[in-house]
TORVO-626521 format. One line per field, with one value per residue (C-alpha): residue number from 1; x negated, y, z; residue in one letter. Coordinates in Angstrom, 3 decimals. Each point is the difference from the previous one (the first is absolute). Layout:
# residues N
k	[NUM, ...]
c1	[X, ...]
c2	[Y, ...]
c3	[Z, ...]
r	[A, ...]
//
This chain:
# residues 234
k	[1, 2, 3, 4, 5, 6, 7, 8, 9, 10, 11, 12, 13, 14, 15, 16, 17, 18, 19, 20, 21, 22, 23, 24, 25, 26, 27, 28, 29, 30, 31, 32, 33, 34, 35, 36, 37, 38, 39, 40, 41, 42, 43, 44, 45, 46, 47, 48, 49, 50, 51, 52, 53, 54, 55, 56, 57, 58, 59, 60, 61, 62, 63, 64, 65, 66, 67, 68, 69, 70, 71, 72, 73, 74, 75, 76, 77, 78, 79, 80, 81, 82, 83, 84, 85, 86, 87, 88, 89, 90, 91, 92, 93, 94, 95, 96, 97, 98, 99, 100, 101, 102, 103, 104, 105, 106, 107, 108, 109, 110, 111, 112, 113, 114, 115, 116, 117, 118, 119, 120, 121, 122, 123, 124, 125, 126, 127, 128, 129, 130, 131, 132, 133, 134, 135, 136, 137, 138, 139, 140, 141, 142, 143, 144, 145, 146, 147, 148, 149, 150, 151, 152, 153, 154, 155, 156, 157, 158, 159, 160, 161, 162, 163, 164, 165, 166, 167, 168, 169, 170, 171, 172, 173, 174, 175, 176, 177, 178, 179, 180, 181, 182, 183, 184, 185, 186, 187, 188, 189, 190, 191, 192, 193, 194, 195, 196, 197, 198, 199, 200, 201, 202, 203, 204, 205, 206, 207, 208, 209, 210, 211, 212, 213, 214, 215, 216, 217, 218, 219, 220, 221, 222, 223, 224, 225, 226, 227, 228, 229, 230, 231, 232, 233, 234]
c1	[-10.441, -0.463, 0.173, 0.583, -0.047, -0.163, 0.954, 0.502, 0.594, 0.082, 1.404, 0.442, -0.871, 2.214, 2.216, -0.401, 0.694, -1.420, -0.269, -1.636, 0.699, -0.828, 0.447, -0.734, 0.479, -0.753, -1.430, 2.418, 2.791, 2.550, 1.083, 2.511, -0.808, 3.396, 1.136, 1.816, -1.145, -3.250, -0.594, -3.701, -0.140, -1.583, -2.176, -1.027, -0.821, -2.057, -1.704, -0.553, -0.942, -2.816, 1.974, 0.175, -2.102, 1.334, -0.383, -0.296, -0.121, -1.561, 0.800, -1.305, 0.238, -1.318, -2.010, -1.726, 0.224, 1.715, 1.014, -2.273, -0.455, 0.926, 2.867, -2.216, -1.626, 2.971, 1.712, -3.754, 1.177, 3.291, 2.269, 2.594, 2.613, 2.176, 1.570, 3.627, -0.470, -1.425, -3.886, -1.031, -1.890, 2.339, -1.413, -1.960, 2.407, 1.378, -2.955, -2.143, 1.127, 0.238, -3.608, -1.169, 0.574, -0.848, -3.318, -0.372, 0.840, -1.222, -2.920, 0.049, -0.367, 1.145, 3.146, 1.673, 1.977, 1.623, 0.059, 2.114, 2.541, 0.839, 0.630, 2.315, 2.047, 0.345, 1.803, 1.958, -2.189, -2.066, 2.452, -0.906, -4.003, -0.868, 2.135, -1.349, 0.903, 1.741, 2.511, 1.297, 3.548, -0.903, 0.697, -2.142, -3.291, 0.626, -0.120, -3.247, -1.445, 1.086, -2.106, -2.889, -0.133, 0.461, -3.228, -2.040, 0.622, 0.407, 0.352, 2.573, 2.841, 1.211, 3.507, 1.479, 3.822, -0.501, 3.207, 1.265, 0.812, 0.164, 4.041, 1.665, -1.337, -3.399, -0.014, 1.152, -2.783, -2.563, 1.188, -0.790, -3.254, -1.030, 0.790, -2.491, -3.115, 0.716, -0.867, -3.811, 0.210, 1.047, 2.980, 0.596, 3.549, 1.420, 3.205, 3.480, 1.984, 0.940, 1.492, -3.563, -1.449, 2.365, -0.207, -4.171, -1.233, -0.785, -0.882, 0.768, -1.840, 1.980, -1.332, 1.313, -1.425, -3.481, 0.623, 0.788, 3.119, 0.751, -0.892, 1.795, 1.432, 2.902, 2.264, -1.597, -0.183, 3.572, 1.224, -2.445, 1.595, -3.164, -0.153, 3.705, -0.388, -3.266, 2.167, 3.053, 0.051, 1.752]
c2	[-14.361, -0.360, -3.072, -2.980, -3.846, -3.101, -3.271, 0.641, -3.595, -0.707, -3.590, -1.357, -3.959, -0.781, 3.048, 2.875, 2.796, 2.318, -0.989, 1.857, 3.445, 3.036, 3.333, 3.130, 3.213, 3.617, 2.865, 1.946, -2.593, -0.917, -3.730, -2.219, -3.915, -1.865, -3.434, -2.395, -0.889, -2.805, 1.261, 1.111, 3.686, -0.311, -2.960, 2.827, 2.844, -1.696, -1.171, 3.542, 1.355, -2.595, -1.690, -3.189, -1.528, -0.510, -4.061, 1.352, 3.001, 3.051, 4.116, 3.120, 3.058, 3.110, -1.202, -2.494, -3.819, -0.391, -3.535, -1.529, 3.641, -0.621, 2.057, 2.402, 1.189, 0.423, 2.329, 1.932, 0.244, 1.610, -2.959, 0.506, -2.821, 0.184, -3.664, -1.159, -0.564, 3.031, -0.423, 3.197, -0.015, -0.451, 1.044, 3.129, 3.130, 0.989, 2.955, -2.392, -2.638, 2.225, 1.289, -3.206, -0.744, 3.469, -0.459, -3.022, 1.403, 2.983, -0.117, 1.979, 3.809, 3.306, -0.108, -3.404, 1.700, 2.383, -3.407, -1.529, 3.020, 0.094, -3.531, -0.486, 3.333, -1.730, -2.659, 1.415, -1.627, 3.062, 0.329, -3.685, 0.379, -0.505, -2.813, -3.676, -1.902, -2.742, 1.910, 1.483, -1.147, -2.120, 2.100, 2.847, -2.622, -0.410, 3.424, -0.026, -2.769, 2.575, 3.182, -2.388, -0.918, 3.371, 1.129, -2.631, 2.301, -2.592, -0.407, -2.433, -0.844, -2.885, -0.108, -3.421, 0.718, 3.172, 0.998, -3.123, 0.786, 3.721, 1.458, 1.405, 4.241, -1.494, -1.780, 2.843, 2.245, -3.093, 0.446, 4.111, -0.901, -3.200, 2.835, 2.265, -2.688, -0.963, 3.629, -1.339, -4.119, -2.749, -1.772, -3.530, -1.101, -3.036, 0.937, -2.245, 3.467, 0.203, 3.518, 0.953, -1.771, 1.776, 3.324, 0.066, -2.469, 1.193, -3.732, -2.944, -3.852, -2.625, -2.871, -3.718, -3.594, 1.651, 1.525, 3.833, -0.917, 3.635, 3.693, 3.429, 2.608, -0.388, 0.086, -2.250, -2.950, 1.005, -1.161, -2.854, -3.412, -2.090, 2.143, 0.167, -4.257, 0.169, 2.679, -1.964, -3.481, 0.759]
c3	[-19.209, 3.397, 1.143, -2.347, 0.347, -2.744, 0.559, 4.108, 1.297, 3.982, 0.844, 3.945, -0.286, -2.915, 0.107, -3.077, 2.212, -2.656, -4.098, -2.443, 0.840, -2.550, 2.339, -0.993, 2.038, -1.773, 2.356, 1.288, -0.147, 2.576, -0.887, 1.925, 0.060, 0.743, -0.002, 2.394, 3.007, -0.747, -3.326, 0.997, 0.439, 3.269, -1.652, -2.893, 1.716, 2.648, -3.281, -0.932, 3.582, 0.626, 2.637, -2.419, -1.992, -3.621, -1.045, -3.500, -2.280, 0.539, 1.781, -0.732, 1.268, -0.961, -2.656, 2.215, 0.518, 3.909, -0.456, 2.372, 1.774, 4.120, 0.756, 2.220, -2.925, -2.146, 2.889, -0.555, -3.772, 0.589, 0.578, 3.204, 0.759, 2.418, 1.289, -0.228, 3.522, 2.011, 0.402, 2.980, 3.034, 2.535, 2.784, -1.431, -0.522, -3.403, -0.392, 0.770, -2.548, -2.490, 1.182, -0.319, -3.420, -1.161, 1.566, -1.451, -3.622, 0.319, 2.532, 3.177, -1.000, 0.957, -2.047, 1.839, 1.898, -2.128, -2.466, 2.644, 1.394, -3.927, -0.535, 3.148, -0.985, -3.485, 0.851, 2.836, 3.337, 1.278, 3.349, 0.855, -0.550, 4.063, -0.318, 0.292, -3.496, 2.028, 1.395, -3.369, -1.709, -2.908, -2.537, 1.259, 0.044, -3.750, -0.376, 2.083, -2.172, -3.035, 1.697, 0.568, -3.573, -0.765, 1.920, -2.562, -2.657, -2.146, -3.950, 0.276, 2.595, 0.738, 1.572, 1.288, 1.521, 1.078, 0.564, 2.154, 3.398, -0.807, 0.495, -3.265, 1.203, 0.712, -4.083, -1.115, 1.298, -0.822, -3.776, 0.411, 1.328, -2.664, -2.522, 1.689, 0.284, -3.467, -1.166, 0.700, 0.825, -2.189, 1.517, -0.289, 1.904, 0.994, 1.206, 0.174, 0.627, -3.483, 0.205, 0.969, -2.609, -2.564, 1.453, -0.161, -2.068, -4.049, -0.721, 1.656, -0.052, 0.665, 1.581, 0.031, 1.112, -0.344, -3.824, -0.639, -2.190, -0.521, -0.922, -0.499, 1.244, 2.609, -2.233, -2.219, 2.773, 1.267, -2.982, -1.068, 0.060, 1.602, 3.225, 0.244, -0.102, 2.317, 2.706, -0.171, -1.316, -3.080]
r	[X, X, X, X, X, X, X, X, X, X, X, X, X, X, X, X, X, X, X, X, X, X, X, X, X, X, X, X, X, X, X, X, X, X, X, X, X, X, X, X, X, X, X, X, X, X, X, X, X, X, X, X, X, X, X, X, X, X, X, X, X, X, X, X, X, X, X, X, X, X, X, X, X, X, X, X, X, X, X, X, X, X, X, X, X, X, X, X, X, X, X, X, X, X, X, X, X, X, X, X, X, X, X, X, X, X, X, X, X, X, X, X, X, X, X, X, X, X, X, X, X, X, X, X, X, X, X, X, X, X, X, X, X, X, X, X, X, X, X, X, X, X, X, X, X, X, X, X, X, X, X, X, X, X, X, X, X, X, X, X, X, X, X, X, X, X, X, X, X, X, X, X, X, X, X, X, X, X, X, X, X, X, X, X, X, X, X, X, X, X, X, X, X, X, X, X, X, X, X, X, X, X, X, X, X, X, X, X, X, X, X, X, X, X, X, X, X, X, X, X, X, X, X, X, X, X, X, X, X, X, X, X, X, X]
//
């Protein structure tokens, strides 16, 4: 396994945003966590990145203890995360984003630059690399947020709505390229674009009132009766 939790708990004051999670993702996986919206994917993968702080339970990764592990250090262990609202330098250009974090990940060394012409033709941006971060269409800073995770060279991915903002041709290139950093990365996905979900996921989590109420395959939780009831009120 690569990552694994037991017993994850986070609560807010009196609210169980998280409740006794078991997680486990296997190497080389691409997994899709889905549930409606406040279900507390965003809750359980800030958990895993290091951006929360877990009120119980316990996370490791790698064969090491992370749970109290700052998130700085788990990005220095090989986990990326990339926010469900677009996290980039604004006012530095998209080389130099991308530079940034690859420096960061990588230290500065002979091969950043090649690191960075590689992960902006990955993902589609290396026309727009002079350009300041501010001044690109929403959809294109996700996919800078994407090549800056992919200059960590990390173990495992973390993925929170990727695809939203991005038009149907740019998805549909985004799935090409998940496909292609999944040939050496771990992907974990939240996604609500269910087609994308289908299309890449082999296993899917699903995720409701803080509790992963589900596991399988897509087909599996297209056709199980407690996600069908969490999705749509049944």
């Amino acid at each position: 396994m690569l990552i694994t939790t037991k017993g994850l708990s986070k609560t807010f004051g009196g609210l169980a945003a998280v409740t006794d999670v078991n997680f486990s993702l296997n190497k080389g996986e691409l997994r899709a966590l889905i549930g409606p919206n406040g279900a507390g994917k965003t809750t359980l993968v800030s958990l895993l990145s290091g951006r929360l702080s877990p009120s119980s339970g316990s996370i490791t990764f790698d064969g090491k203890d992370v749970t109290k592990m700052p998130a700085w250090k788990r990005v220095r262990m090989g986990i990326a995360y990339t926010f469900q609202i677009t996290s980039v330098f604004p006012q530095l250009t998209v080389y130099e984003n991308v530079a940034t974090a690859a420096c960061y990940g990588q230290g500065i060394n002979l091969t950043t630059d090649t690191l960075v012409t590689e992960c902006l033709v990955n993902v589609g941006i290396e026309d727009r690399s002079s350009i300041k971060a501010a001044e690109l269409s929403y959809g294109h800073q996700r996919l800078l947020e994407v090549a800056m995770g992919c200059s960590l060279k990390p173990k495992l991915m973390i993925l929170d709505e990727p695809t939203q903002g991005l038009a149907d041709s740019e998805i549909e290139n985004f799935c090409e390229l998940l496909v292609q950093i999944n040939k050496d990365t771990t992907i974990l996905l939240i996604e609500h674009n269910m087609s994308v979900v289908m299309q890449l996921a082999r296993k899917i989590s699903v995720l409701d009132h803080g509790r992963i109420i589900a596991e399988g395959t897509p087909n599996e939780i297209s056709n199980n009766s407690l996600v069908q009831t969490a999705y749509l009120g049944n």
